[in-house]
C-alpha positions as CSV (number, residue, x, y, z in Angstrom):
1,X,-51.9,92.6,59.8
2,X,-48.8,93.3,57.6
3,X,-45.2,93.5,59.8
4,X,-41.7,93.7,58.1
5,X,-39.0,91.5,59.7
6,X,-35.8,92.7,59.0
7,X,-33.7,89.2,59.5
8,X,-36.3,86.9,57.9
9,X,-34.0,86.2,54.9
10,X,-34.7,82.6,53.8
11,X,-37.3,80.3,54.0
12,X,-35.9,78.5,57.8
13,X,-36.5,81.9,58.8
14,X,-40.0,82.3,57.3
15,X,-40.6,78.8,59.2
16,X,-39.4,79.3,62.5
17,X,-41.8,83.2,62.1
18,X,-44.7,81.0,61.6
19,X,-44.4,78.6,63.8
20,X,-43.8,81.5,66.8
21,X,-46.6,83.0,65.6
22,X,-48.7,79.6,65.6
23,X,-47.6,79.2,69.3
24,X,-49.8,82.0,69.8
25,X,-52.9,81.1,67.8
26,X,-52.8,77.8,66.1
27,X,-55.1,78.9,63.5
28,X,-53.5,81.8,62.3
29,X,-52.7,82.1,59.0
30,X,-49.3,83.1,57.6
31,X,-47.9,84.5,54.0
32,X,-43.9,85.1,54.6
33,X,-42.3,86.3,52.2
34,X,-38.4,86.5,52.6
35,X,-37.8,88.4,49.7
36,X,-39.3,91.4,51.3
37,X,-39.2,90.6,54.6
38,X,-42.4,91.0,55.1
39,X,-45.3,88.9,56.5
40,X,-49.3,89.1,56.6
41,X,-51.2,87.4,59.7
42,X,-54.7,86.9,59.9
43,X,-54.9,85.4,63.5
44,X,-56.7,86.1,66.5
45,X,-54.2,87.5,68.5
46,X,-53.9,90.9,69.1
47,X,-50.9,93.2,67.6
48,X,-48.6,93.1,70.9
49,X,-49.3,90.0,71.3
50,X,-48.0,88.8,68.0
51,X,-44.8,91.6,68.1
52,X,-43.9,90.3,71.7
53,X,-43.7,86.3,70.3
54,X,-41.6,87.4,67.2
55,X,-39.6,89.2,69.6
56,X,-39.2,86.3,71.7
57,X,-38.5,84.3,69.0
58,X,-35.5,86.4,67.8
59,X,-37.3,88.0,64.8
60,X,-39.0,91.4,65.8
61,X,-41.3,93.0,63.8
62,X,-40.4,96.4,62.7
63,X,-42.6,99.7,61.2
């Protein structure tokens, strides 16, 4: 999946959105890139699950 995180500006962000996203499935893998705010996840989890941990972790996922 591809999500755009509007306050993931610099690589402590990128960080902290991969580990909340790790939290969820340990084995995910995650490309951040800050530039464009955008990651891509190939996990395990499903889609809400994923959106509700960024969320939780201060960085929600926006369309």
């Amino acid at each position: 999946m591809e999500l755009r995180i509007e306050n993931m500006t610099c690589g402590g962000c990128a960080r902290a959105v991969t580990k909340a996203i790790q939290s969820v499935d340990a084995d995910a893998n995650v490309t951040a890139d800050p530039v464009s705010r955008t990651i891509k996840v190939e996990t395990n989890a499903n889609t809400a699950e994923v959106r509700q941990t960024l969320q939780q972790a201060g960085y929600p996922a926006v369309n």
